[in-house]
N, C-alpha and C positions, 0 to 999 in steps of 0.2 A: 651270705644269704643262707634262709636253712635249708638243710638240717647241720649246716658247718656252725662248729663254736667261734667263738673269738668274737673279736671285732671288725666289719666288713664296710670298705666304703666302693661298692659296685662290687664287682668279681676281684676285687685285691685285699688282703687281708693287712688290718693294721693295727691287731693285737690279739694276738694268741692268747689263749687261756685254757690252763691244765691243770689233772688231778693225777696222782701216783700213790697206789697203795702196792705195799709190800713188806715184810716180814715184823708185822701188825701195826707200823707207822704211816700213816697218811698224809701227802704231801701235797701242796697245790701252790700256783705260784700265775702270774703273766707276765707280758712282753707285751711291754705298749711301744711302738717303734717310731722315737723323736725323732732322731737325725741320725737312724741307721744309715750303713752305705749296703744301701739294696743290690748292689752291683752282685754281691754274693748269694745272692735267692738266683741268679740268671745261669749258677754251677749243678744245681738241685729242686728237686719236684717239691714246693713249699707245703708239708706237713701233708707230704702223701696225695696234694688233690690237682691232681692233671688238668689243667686249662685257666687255674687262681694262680693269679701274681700277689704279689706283695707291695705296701705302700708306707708311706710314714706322715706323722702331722706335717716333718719339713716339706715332703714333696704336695700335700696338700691342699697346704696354707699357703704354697710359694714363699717360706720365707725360713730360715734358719730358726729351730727349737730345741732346744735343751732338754735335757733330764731335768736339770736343775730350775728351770722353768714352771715346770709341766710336774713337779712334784706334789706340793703342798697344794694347790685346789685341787690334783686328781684324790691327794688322802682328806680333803675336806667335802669333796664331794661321798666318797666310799664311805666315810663316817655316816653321813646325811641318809645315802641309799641303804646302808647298812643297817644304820641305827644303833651304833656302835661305837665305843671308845680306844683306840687304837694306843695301842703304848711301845714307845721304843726304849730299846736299852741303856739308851744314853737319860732318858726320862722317865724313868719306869714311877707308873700311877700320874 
């Protein structure tokens, strides 16, 4: 919910998104949460915000989700929103 980044399904967060600047390299990266074991957010206050839990598409969906699943349409979708051509190192151009 805002003013929280990420991605929110109610008060539980179910994809982080960050940026890190430091000694003049800029970094940013997420965490979209398949089939975490959330049991480890219940040891720590999740990204500092007192009363938000944590969720994943498995517990969402009710139904076991993969990384490997949930890759290629999320990078088919980010091309699309982006408007961008994404290239990997094993593919480069």
């Amino acid at each position: 919910p805002p003013p929280y980044t990420g991605v929110w399904m109610g008060d539980s967060k179910l994809c982080a998104i960050g940026v890190h600047c430091g000694n003049h390299i800029t970094s940013h990266g997420l965490a979209l949460n398949c089939c975490t074991d959330l049991s480890w957010f219940e040891h720590i206050v999740p990204c500092g915000l007192e009363g938000k839990g944590v969720t994943s598409l498995s517990r969402e969906l009710g139904q076991h989700v993969t990384v490997s699943s949930v890759l290629e349409p999320f990078l088919v979708s980010f091309q699309e929103v982006f408007e961008c051509t994404l290239v990997s190192p094993e593919h480069p151009g």
